[in-house]
C-alpha positions in Angstrom: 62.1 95.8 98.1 58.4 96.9 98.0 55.8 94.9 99.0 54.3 94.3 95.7 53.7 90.6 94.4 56.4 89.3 91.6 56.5 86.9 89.3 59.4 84.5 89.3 60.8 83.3 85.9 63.0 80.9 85.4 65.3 79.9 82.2 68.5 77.1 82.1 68.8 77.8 77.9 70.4 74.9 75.5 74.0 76.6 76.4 73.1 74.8 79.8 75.7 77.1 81.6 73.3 77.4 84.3 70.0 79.0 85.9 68.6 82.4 84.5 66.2 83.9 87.2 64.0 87.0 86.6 61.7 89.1 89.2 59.0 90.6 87.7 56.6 93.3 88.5 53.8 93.6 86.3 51.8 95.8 88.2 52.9 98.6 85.5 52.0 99.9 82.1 54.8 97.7 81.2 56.5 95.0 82.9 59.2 95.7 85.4 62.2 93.9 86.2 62.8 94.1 89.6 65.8 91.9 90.1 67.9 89.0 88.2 69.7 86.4 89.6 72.5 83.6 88.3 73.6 80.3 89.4 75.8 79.0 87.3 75.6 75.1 87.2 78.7 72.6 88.7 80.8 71.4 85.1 79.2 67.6 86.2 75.7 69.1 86.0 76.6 70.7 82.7 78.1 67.5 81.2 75.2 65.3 82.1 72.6 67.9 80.0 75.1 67.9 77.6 75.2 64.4 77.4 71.2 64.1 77.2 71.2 65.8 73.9 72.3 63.0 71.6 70.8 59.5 72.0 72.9 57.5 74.0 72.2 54.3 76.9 69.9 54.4 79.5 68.3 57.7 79.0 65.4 57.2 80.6 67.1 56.7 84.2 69.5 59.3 83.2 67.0 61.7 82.6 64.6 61.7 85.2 66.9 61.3 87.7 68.5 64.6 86.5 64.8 65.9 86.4 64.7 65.4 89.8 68.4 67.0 90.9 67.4 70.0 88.4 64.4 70.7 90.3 66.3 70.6 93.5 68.7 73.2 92.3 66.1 75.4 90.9 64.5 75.6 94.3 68.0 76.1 95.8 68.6 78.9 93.5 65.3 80.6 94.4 65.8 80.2 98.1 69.5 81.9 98.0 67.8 84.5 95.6 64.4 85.4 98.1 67.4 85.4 100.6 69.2 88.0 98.9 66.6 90.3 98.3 65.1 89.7 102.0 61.6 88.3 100.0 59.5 85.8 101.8 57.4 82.8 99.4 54.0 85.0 99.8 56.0 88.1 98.1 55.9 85.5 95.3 52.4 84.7 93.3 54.0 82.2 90.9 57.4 81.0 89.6 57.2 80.3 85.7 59.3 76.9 85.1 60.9 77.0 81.6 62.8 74.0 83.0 65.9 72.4 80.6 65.2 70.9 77.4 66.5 67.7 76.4 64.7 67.0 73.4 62.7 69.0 71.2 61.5 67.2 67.8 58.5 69.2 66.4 59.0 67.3 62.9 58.1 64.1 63.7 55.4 61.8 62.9 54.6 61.6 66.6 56.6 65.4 67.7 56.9 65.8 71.0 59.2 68.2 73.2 60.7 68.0 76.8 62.0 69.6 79.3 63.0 68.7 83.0 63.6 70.3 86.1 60.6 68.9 87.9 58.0 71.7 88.6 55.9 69.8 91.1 59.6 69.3 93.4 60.3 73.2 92.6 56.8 73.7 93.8 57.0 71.7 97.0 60.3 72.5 98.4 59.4 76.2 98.0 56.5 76.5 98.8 55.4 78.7 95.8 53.1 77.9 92.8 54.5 76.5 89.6 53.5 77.1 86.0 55.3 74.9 83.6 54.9 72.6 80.9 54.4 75.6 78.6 55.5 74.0 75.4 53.1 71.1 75.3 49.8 72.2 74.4 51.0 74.6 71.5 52.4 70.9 70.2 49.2 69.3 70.5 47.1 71.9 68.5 50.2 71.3 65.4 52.3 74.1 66.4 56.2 73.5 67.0 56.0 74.7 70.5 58.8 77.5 70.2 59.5 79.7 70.2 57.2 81.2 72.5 59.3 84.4 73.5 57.6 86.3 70.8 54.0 86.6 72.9 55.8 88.5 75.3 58.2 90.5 72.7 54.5 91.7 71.3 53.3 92.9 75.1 56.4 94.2 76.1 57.6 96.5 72.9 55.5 99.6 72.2 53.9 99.8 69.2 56.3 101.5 66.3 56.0 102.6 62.8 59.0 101.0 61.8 60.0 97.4 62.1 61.5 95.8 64.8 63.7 92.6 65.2 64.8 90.9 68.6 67.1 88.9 67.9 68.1 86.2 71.0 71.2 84.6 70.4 71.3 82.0 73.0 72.2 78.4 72.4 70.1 78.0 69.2 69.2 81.7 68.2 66.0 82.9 67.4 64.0 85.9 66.0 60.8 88.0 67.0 59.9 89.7 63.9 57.1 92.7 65.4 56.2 94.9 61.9 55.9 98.6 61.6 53.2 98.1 59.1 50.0 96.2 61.2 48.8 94.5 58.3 51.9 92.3 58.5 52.0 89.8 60.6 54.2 89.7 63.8 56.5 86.2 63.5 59.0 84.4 64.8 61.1 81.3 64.9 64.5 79.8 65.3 67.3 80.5 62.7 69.6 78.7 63.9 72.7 77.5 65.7 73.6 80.8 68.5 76.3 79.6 70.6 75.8 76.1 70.9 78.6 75.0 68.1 80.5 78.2 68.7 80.9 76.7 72.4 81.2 72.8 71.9 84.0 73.6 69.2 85.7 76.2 71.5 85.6 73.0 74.3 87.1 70.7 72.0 90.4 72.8 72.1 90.5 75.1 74.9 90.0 75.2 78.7 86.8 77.3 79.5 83.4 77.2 78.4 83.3 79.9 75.8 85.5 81.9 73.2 85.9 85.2 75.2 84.4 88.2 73.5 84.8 85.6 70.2 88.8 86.6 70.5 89.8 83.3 69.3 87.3 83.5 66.4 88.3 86.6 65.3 91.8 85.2 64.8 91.1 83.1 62.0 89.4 83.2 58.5 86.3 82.6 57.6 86.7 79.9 55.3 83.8 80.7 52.3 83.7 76.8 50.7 82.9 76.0 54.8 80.3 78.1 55.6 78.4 77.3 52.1 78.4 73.3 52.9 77.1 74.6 56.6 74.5 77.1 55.4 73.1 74.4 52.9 71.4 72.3 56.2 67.8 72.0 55.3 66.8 74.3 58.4 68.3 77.0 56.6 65.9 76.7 53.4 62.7 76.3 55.3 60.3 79.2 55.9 59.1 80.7 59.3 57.1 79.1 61.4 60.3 77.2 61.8 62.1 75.5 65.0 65.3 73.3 65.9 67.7 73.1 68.2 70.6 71.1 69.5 69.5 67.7 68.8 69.7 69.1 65.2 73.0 71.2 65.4 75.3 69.3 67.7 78.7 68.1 67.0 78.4 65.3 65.2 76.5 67.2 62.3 79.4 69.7 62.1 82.1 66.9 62.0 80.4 65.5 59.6 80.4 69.0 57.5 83.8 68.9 58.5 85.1 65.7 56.6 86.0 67.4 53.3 87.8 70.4 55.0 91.2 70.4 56.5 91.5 73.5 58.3 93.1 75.3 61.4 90.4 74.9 64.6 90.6 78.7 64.8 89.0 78.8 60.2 86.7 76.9 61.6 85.6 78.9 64.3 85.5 82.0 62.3 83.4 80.2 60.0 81.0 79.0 62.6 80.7 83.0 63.8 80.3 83.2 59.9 77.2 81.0 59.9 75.5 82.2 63.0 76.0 85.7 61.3 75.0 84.8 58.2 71.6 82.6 59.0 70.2 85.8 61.1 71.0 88.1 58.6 69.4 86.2 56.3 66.3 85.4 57.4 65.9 89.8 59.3 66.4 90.4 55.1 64.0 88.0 53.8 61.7 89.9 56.1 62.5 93.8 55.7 65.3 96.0 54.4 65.7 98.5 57.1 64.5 98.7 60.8 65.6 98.3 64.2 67.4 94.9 65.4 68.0 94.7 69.3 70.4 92.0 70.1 70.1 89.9 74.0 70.9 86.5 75.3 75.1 85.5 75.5 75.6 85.8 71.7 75.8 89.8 72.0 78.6 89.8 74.5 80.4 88.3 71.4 81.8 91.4 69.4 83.1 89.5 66.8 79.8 87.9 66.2 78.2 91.1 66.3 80.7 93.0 64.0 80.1 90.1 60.9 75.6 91.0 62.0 76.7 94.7 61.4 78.1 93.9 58.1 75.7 91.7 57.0 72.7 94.3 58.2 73.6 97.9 56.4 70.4 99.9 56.3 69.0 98.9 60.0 70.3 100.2 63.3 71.7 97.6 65.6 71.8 98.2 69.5 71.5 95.6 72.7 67.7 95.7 74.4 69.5 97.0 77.2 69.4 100.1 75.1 65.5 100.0 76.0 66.0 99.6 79.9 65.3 95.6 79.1 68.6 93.6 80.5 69.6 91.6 77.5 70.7 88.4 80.3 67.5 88.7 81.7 64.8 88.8 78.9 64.2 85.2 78.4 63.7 84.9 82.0 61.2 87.8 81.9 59.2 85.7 79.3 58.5 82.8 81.8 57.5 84.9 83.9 55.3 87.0 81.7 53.8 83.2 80.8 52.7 82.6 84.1 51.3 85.7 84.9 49.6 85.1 81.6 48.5 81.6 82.8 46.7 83.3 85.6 45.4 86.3 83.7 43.9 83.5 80.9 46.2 85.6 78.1 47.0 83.4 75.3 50.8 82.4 75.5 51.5 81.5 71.7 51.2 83.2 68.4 50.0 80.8 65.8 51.6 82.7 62.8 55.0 82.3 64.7 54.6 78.6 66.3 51.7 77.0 63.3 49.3 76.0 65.7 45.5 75.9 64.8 44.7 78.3 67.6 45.7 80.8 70.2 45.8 79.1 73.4 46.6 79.5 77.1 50.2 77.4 77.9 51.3 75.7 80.9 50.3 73.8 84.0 50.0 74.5 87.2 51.8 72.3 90.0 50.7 73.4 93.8 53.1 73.3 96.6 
């Protein structure tokens, strides 16, 4: 490794399968990944996220105490990473904290969004600078605080005469909508579920986490009736700026979809591929007929899933940002740490066309070691 100063960014998505890590070099025209790392988090970790999602008892203990074991792994993971690539703490300016969200409810009376992982732990047991907190202050000034991706979509994509789509399919999937035409206006929001009820479905009837290349999906039918009482959610009528996430689409809602159905766990799957499909293509098409759509997060590693996009998208070209020299696992990761790096630079880290807040603002907080 050289020995120029990184950014660290950090991601734990709603899959909560574990710790995205991203070393960034933005000493360039453009910003460099320099290395990515992965820990993948112990099944208990997992279930107690999990388990955070839908109201249940004593949340409050529940959650903060997980706050607190979150921000011990996160500093774990970074020490094993710095390890690895023989990198000291002063290689490091700042680490960019996404952290794990629990709740995220922009459409409340009283909206309000968080995430743990606690930054100021993080901080202290590594001995490097935190930003975090990024979502909070785009909230305050109205927006929906996501997604925030696209800020760094707009620095890190060169300008282009056609229009361009990056499309994250992650738990809850979401769009960055950059226009050929500059008289547009760049957007971008959440469409939908990604993998989260591909996954929670898939782990009500199999061992594993995840339906392998969407194999088991692919075996069944998409059931038409299904995916029409699914696609009629009131997320899917609303116009961008738009958010949700898994305290919206979590299994309860689909069981309750489910009641009038009676169909083999592997129709339904199909029909969940169907509507993750279906709610991307339909919102890329409500924005352009042709252009380039560049596919990251888990989703794309899902050829099934990416076979019904293809179908669903004649007239624009698909391909995976790795395509671009971007690594598709490690984009998200790459934000956060673009975000803290804009933190320091004073860059604004939201786009009020794409979150609804009143004003372009610098996000995050800064916790010191």
């Amino acid at each position: 490794m050289s020995q120029a100063k990184f950014y660290i960014g950090l991601m734990s998505g709603t899959s909560a399968d574990g710790i995205d890590l991203a070393l960034v070099d933005f000493n360039h025209e453009s910003p460099r990944l320099a290395a990515k790392y992965y820990q993948a988090y112990r099944q208990d970790i997992r279930e107690q996220i999990m388990a955070l999602y839908v109201p249940g008892s004593n949340e409050i203990d529940r959650a903060f105490a997980l706050d607190v074991s979150l921000g011990q792994m996160f500093a774990d993971t970074i020490s094993a990473f710095l390890t690895r690539e023989k990198l000291n703490p002063k290689d490091i300016i700042a680490i960019g904290n996404h952290g794990q969200t629990i709740r995220h409810r922009p459409g409340l009376k009283d909206p309000f969004t968080l995430q743990i992982g606690c930054s100021q732990i993080l901080a202290t047991l590594t001995g490097i600078r935190v930003i975090g907190q990024f979502r909070r202050k785009d909230m305050a000034l109205g927006g929906q605080g996501a997604p925030l991706v696209p800020a760094f979509h707009q620095a890190l994509f060169p300008d282009s005469t056609q229009d361009i789509f990056v499309v994250n399919i992650g738990g809850i999937a979401n769009i960055t909508y950059l226009p050929g035409n500059k008289d547009k206006t760049l957007l971008g929001f959440d469409t939908g579920p990604g993998n989260a009820l591909l996954d929670s479905w898939y782990q009500q009837h199999h061992q594993g986490r995840y339906d392998d290349d969407g194999r088991w999906g692919a075996s069944g039918q998409v059931n038409e009736k299904l995916l029409t009482a699914l696609l009629d959610d009131d997320h899917f009528q609303k116009t961008a700026p738009k958010s949700t996430g898994r305290e919206h689409f979590h299994q309860n809602w689909l069981a309750q979809k489910l009641t009038s159905f009676a169909l083999s766990a592997s129709d339904v799957q199909a029909s969940l591929t169907a509507l993750t499909a279906d709610s991307i293509a339909n919102d890329i098409k409500a924005l352009s007929q042709s252009g380039t759509v560049y596919l990251c997060g888990g989703g794309c590693q899902n050829s099934y899933l990416t076979r019904l996009l293809s179908a669903r998208l004649t007239g624009f070209s698909l391909a995976q940002s790795d395509t671009l020299n971007i690594d598709s696992d490690a984009l998200e990761a790459m934000a956060f740490a673009w975000l803290a790096f804009a933190f320091d630079k004073k860059i604004p880290g939201n786009v009020p066309a794409v979150t609804g807040a009143c004003r372009a603002c610098v996000l995050g907080q800064v916790f010191e070691p």
